[in-house]
C-alpha positions in Angstrom: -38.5 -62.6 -60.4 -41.6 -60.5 -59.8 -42.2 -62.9 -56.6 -38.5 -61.5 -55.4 -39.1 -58.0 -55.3 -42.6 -58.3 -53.8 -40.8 -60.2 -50.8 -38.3 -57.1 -50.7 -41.4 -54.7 -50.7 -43.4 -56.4 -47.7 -40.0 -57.2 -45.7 -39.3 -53.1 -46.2 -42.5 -52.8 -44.9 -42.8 -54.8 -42.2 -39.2 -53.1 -41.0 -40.9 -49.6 -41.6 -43.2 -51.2 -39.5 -41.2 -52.1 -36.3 -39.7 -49.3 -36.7 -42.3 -46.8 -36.3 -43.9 -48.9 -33.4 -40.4 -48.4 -31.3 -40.1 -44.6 -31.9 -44.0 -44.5 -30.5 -42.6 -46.5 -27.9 -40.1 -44.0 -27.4 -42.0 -40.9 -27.5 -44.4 -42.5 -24.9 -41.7 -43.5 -22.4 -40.1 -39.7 -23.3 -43.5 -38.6 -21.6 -43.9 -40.5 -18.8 -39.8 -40.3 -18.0 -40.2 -36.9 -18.3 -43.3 -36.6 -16.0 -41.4 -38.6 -13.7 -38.7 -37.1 -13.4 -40.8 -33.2 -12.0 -37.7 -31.4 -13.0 -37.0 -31.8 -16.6 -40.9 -32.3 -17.1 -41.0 -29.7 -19.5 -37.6 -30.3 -21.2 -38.1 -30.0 -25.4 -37.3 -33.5 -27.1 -37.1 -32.3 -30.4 -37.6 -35.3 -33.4 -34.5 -36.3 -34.2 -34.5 -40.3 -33.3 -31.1 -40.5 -31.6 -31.1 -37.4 -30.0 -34.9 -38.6 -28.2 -33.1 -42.1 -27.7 -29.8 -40.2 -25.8 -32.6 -38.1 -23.4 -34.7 -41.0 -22.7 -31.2 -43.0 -21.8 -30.2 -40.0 -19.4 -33.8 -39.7 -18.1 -33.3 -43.7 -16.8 -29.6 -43.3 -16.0 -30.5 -40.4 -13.5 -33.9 -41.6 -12.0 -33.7 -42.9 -8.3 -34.7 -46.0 -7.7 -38.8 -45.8 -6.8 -42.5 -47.3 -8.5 -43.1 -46.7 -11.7 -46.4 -47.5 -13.4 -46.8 -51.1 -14.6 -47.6 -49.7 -18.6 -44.8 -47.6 -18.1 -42.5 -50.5 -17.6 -44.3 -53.1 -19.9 -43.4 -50.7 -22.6 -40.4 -49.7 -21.6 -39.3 -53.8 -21.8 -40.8 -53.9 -25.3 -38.8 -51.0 -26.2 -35.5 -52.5 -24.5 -36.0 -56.0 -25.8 -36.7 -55.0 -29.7 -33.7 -52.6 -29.2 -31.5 -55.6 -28.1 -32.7 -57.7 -31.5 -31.7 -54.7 -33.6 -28.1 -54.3 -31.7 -27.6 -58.1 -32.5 -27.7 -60.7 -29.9 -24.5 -62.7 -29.4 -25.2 -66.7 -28.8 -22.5 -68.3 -27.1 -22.5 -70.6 -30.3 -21.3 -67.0 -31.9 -18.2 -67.1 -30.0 -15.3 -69.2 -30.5 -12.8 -70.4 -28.1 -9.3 -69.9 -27.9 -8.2 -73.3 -29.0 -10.7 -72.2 -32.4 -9.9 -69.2 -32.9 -6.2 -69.1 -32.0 -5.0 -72.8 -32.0 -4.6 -72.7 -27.9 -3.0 -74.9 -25.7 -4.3 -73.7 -22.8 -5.5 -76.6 -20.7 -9.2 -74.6 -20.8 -8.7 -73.6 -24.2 -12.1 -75.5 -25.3 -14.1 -73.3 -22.6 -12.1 -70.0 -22.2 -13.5 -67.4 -25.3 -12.0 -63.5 -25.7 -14.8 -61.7 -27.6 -14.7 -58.7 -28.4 -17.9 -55.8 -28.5 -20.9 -54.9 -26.4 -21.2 -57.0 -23.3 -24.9 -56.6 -23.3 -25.6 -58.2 -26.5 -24.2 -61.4 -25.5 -26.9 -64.0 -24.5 -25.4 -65.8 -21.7 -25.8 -67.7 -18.1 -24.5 -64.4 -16.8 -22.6 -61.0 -17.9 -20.6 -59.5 -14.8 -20.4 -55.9 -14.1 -18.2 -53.4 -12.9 -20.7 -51.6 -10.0 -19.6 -49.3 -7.4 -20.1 -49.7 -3.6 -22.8 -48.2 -3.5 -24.4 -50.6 -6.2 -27.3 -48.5 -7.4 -25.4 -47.6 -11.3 -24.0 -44.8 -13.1 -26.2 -42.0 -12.2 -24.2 -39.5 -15.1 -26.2 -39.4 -17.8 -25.0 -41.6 -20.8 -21.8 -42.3 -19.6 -19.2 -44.8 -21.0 -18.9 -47.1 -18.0 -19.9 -50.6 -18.4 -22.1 -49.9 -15.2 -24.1 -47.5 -17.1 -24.7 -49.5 -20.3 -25.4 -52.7 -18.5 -28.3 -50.7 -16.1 -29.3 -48.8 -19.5 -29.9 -51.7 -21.3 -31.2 -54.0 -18.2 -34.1 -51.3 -17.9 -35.1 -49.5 -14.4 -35.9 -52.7 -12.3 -32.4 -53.6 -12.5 -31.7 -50.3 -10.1 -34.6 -51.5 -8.6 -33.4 -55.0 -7.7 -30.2 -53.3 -6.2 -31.6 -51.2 -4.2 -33.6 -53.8 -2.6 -30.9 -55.5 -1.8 -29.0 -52.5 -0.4 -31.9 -51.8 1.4 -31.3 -55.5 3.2 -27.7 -55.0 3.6 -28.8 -51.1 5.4 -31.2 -52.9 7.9 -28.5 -55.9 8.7 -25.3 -53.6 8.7 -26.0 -50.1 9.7 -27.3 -46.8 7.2 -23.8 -46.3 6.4 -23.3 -49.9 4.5 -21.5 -49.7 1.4 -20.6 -52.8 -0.7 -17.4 -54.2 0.1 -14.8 -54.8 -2.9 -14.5 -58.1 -4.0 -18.0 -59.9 -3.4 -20.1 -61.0 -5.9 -23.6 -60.1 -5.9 -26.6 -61.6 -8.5 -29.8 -60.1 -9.9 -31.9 -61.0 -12.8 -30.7 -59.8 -16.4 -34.0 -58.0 -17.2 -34.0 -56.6 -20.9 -30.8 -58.0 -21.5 -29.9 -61.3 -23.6 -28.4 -62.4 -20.3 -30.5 -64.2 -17.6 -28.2 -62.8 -14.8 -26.1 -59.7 -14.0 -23.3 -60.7 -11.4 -22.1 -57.6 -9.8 -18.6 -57.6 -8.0 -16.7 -53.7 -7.1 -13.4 -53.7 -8.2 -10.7 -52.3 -6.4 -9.3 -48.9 -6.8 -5.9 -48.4 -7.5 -4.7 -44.3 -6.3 -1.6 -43.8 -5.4 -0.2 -47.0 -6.7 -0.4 -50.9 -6.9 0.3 -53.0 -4.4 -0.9 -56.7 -3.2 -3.7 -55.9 -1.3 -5.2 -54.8 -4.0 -4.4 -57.8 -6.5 -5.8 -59.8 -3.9 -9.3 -57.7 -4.3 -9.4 -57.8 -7.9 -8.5 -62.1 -7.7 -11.4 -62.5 -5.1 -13.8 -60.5 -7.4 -12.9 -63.2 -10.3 -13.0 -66.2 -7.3 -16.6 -65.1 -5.9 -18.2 -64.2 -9.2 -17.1 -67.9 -10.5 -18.2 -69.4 -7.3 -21.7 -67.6 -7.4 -22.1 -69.2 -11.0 -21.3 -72.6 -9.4 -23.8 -72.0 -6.7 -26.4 -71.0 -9.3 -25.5 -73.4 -12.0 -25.0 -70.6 -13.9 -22.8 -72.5 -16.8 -21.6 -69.7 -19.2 -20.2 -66.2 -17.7 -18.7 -63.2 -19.5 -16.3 -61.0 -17.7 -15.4 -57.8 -18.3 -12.3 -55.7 -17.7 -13.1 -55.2 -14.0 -11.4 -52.4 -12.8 -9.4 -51.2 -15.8 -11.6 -48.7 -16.3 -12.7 -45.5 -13.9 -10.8 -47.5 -11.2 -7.5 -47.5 -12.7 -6.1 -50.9 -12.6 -3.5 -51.3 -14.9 -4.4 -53.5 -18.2 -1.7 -55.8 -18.1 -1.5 -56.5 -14.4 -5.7 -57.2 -15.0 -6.0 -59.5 -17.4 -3.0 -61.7 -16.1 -5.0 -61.9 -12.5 -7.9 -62.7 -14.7 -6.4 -65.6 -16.5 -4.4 -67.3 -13.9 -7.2 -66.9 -11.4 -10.5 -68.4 -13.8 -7.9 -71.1 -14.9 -6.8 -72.1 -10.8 -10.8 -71.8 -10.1 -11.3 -74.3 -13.3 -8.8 -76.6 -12.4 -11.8 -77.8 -9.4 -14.4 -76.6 -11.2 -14.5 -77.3 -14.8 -17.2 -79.3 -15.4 -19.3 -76.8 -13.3 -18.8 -74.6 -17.0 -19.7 -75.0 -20.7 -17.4 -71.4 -21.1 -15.9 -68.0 -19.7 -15.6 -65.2 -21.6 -13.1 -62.3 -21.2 -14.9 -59.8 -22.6 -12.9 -56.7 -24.0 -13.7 -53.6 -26.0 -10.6 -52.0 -25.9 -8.0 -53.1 -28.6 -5.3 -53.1 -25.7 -6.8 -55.8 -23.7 -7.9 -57.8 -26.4 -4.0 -58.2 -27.5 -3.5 -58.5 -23.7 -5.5 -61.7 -23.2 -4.6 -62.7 -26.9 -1.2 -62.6 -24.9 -2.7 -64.6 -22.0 -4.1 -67.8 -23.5 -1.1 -68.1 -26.3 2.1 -67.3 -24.3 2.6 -71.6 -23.8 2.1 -72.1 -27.6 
């Protein structure tokens, strides 16, 4: 008994612990953001922990891309990587498929998984994400768009990495290049459970749908899956592209998603232990529920 509640005592402790190491590590990277930054250098941080955590987040989301001192990142992945432990990190092994979990007859139904939550804890080949054409993030501080939480979470070289490559793209194409909708481009995963980040800009749907625009969001699935292919990258987790701050309409998404992963798997399916439709809204969850079950 008494052996019990000393292992409760030191495992308190050693959580105290970790805990007090990351919010050094935050009020360090609060400094040096803020230093960075020149115009919010002498902004107040107060000590309430998630009220440091939100500035810090708004601090990254709004920095350009540029150098930043080697300490200042090595800390900064310390800080991102114990965060992503505490969130909880998704194994694939986590995640059941759609014959498991819902008794599919899909003819992919033993590598096709809908999973609910936060696309970032999910430790996979490859998480795919929603960018813009100009492929550089969310620049609004703490905003809800997948391309912020992904770049948030990633850490500042994941900006970094895509402006690099914008900066290529600039020198081959003109100063006016903007990503075209519907390619599929890959950088590292960073700080994230994920060893790669697959970017792909959706299409925009304004003043209505038409086919042109289904075609863009099918050859966003089509050239994500076949940069995976080309990378032997065997596990992939797509989210909503375009459902969001673009607009596409839910239904119309996930049914181009399905019938376009499941034509590409029909050539490709031992290229692929599994692809994940990831969702976070309730109404696209039910949506690919709807999907993978309609032929049972």
């Amino acid at each position: 008994m008494w052996f019990g509640k000393y292992k409760d005592e030191k495992d308190k402790e050693k959580q105290n612990s970790a805990g007090g190491e990351q919010e050094e590590r935050l009020d360090y990277l609060l400094r040096e953001f803020k230093e960075d930054s020149v115009q919010y250098r002498d902004l107040e941080t107060g000590e309430d922990y998630r009220e440091k955590r939100r500035l810090l987040r708004s601090l990254m989301n709004i920095r350009m891309p540029g150098k930043m001192e080697e300490e200042v990142l090595r800390v900064q992945d310390d800080f991102l990587t114990e965060e992503a432990k505490e969130k909880g990190i998704v194994e694939l092994s986590d995640i059941p498929t759609v014959g498991e979990q819902y008794g599919s007859s899909h003819p992919y139904a033993d590598k096709l998984s809908v999973w609910q939550g936060d696309i970032t804890r999910l430790h996979v080949g490859a998480i795919v994400n929603a960018a813009n054409s100009q492929m550089l993030g969310c620049f609004v501080p703490c905003h809800g768009c997948i391309d912020n939480a992904i770049h948030s979470a990633a850490g500042i070289e994941l900006r970094e990495a895509c402006s690099h490559y914008m900066h290529r793209r600039r020198i081959q194409y003109g100063s006016r290049y903007e990503e075209p909708t519907g390619q599929a481009v890959l950088t590292e995963g960073y700080n994230l459970p994920a060893e790669y980040v697959i970017h792909t800009v959706g299409p925009i749907v304004g003043r209505g749908l038409n086919q042109g625009l289904r075609d863009d969001l099918r050859n966003c699935y089509q050239n994500v899956l076949k940069c995976c292919v080309e990378h032997k990258i065997r596990s992939v987790a797509f989210c909503c592209i375009s459902t969001g701050e673009f607009h596409f309409p839910n239904d119309e998404a996930a049914k181009i998603a399905v019938e376009t992963v499941t034509e590409f798997l029909n050539e490709h399916s031992a290229d692929f232990d599994r692809v994940i439709f990831n969702v976070f809204k309730e109404v696209d969850k039910l949506l690919y529920e709807e999907e993978l079950t309609c032929n049972n």
